[in-house]
C-alpha positions in Angstrom: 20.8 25.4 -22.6 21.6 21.8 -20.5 24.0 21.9 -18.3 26.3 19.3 -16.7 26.6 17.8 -13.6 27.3 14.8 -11.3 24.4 12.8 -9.9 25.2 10.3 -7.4 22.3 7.6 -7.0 22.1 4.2 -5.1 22.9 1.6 -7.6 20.0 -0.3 -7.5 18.1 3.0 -7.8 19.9 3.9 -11.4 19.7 0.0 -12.4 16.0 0.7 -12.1 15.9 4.3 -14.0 18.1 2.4 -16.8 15.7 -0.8 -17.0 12.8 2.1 -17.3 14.6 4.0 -19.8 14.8 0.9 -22.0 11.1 -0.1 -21.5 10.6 3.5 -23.0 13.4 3.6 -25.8 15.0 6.2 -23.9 18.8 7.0 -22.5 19.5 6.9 -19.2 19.9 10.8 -19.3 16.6 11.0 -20.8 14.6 9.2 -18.4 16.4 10.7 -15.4 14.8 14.2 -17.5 11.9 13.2 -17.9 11.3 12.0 -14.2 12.6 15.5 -12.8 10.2 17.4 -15.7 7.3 15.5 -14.3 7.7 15.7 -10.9 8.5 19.8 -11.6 4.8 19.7 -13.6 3.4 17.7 -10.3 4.4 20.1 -8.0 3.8 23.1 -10.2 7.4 24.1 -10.3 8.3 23.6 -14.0 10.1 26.8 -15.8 8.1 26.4 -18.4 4.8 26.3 -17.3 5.5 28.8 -14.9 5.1 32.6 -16.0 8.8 34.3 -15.4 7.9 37.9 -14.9 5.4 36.9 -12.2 2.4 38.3 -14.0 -0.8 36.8 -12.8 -1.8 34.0 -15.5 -4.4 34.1 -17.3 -7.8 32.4 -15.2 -8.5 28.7 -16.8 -11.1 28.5 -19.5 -14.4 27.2 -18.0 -16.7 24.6 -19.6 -18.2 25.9 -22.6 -15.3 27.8 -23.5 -16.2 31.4 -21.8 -14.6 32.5 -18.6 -17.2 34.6 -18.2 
C-alpha cells in the first residue's frame, strides 16, 4: 500500500529530480521512489530486503556455491 504525503524540496533540487526522471522515462513520483529505494538498499534499510521477524538471514552463498 502507497501512501500520500507532502514533500517540500528546494526548487532547483525537484527541477533536477524532474530533468532525471525524464532522462529515465519516468514521473516525477517515480524517480523521487526510486531514489529513496536505492538509498534504503545503500544503507541496508529497505523493507524488503530486510527480514521482518528479525530471524537471523540465511549466511551468503560462498564461491562455488557451498557455504560450507
Amino acid at each position: 500500500m502507497k501512501k500520500t504525503f507532502a514533500l517540500r524540496v528546494d526548487s532547483e533540487v525537484y527541477d533536477a529530480i524532474e530533468r532525471w526522471a525524464a532522462d529515465e522515462f519516468r514521473s516525477t513520483n517515480g524517480q523521487i521512489e526510486w531514489i529513496l529505494s536505492e538509498a534504503l538498499k545503500k544503507a541496508k534499510r529497505h523493507p524488503k530486503s530486510a527480514n521482518r521477524r528479525g530471524e537471523a538471514s540465511s549466511a551468503p552463498e560462498k564461491e562455488g556455491g557451498s557455504n560450507e
